[in-house]
C-alpha positions in Angstrom: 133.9 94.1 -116.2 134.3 98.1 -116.3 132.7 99.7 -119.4 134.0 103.1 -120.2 131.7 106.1 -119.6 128.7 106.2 -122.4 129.3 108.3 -125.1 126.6 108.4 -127.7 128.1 106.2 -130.8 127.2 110.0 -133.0 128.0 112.9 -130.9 125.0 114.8 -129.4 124.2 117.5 -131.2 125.4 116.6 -134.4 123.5 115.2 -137.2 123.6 111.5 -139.0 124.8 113.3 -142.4 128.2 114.1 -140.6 129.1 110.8 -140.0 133.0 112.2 -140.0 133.7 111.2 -136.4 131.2 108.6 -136.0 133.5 104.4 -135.4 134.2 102.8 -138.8 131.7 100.2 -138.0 128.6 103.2 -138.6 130.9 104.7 -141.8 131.4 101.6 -143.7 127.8 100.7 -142.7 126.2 103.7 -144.1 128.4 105.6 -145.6 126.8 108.5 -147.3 123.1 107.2 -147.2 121.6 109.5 -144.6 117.8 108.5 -145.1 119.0 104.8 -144.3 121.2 106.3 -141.4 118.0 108.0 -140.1 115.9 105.0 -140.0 118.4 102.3 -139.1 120.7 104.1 -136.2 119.6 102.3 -133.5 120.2 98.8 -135.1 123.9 99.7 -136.0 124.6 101.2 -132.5 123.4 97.6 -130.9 125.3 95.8 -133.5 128.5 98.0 -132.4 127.4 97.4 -128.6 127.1 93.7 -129.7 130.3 93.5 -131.1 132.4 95.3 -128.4 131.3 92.9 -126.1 132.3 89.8 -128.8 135.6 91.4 -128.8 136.0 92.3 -125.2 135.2 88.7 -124.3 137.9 87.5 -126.6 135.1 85.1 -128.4 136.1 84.4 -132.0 132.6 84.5 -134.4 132.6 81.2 -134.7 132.1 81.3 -130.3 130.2 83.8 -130.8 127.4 82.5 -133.4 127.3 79.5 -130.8 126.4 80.9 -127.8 124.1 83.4 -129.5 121.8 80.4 -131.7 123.1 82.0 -135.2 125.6 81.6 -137.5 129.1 82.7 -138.3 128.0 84.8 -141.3 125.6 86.4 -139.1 128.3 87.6 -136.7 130.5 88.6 -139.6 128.0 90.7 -140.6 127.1 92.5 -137.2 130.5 92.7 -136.8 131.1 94.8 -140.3 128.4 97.1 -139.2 125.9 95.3 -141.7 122.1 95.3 -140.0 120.5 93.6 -142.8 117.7 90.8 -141.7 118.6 92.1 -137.9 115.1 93.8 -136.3 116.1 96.7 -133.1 114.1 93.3 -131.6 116.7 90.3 -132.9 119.6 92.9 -132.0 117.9 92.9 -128.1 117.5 89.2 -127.7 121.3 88.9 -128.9 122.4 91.3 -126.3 119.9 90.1 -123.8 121.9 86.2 -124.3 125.5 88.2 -123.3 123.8 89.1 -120.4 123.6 92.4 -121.1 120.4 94.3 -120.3 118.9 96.5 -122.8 116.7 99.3 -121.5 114.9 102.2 -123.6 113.7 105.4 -121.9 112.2 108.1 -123.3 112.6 111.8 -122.5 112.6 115.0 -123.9 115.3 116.0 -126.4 118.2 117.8 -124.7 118.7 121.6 -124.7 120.6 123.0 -127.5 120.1 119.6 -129.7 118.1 120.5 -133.1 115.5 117.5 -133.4 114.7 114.4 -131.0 116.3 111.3 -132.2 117.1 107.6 -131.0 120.5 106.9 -129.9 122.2 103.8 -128.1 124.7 103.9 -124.7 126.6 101.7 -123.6 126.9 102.1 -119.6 128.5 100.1 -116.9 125.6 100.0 -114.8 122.0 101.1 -114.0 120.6 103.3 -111.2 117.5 101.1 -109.8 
């Protein structure tokens, strides 16, 4: 399966308190609470990545839930964009049982970008 080329789920750049051209799953999850939206970005952009691949596989929640060892209210809920009782951790392990490999690296902030920050991509493949 071909992913599309990563694109941070918040422009670079930008900050979490312009949330204008962020996907609807990050607006109607946070809408104007910043401070929550600070501490919390990482778990919404592995619940998006989580429920792209739900969608692209076609599974329904109910699918879903089952292959993943949760429930269908769980799924909803990722799938709304809502983190709550979801750990950065829980969010791995889900990905991690798609198959999908979840890898954090750490680097220096990029030029031109006003503080450090945590951010999710979603890439079609790894360099070794």
């Amino acid at each position: 399966m071909e992913f599309p080329k990563a694109k941070p789920l918040i422009p670079m750049g930008r900050s979490l308190d312009d949330l204008r051209e962020a996907p609807v799953e990050v607006r109607r999850a946070f809408g104007g609470a910043l401070r929550v939206a600070q501490l919390g970005r990482a778990r919404v952009d592995l619940a998006v990545a989580l429920t792209q691949e739900i969608r692209g596989r076609g599974l329904t929640q109910t699918k879903a839930a089952e292959i993943l060892g949760v429930t269908q209210p769980d799924i909803s809920n990722l799938m709304r964009g809502n983190v709550d009782g979801f750990s950065q951790e829980r969010l791995e392990r889900l990905l991690n049982a798609l198959d999908l490999d979840v890898r954090i690296q750490v680097g220096p902030k990029p030029a031109g970008q006003r503080a450090a920050g945590v951010r999710v991509e979603r890439v079609s493949s790894f360099i070794a």
